[in-house]
C-alpha positions, 0 to 999 in steps of 0.5 A, a space after each residue: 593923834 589915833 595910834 595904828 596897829 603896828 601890823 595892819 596899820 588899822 586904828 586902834 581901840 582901847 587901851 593907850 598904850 595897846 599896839 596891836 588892834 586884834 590878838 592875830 595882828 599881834 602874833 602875825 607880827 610877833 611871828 615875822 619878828 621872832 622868824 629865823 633870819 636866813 636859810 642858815 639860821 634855819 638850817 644849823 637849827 634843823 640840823 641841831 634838831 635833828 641830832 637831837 632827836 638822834 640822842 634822844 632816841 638812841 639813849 632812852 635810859 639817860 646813859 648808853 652805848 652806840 657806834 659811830 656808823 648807828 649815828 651816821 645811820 641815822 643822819 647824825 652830823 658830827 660838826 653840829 652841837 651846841 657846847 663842849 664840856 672837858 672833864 677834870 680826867 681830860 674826856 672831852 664830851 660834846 652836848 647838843 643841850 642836855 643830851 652828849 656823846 664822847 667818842 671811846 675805843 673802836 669806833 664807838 661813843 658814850 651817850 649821856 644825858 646832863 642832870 637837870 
């Protein structure tokens, strides 16, 4: 029985436990398999992105100062952020990745950035 590319469904040659007749078969399935599944995925992972970049801007130097209004500015969304870490002293820091943030007195917030 001749194996068929999981893509094309062309047949395939060589190998007996290929998959894929050609490289582009391969990534184009690979693609479509590893794709974001709904809009939602797509968009919690762009705002994730997004207040990332935001971080990663305004703290150039691994740790800084900002205000709440600069992130607003920018477009930063406070409900999205990937885990929170609770200090021993009770401060609590929010992390989108290796970069954080923890809001301090007048409105402002603390940027950090995690040891790698």
């Amino acid at each position: 029985m001749a194996k068929v590319c999981l893509e094309c469904n062309d047949k395939i040659v060589g190998r007996e436990d290929k998959k894929f007749c050609s490289d582009s078969c391969r990534n184009a399935y690979n693609n479509k398999m590893n794709k974001d599944q709904n809009n939602l995925m797509r968009n919690v992972n762009n705002k994730l992105r997004k207040n990332y970049r935001i971080l990663c801007e305004l703290n150039p130097e691994d740790k800084t100062k900002t205000t709440r209004n600069k992130l607003l500015s920018k477009g930063f969304d406070f409900e999205f952020f990937t885990s929170i870490y609770q200090t021993k002293t009770g401060n609590t820091y929010y992390f989108l990745y290796d970069q954080g943030y923890m809001a301090i007195e007048n409105d402002g917030f603390v940027l950090v950035k995690k040891d790698s």
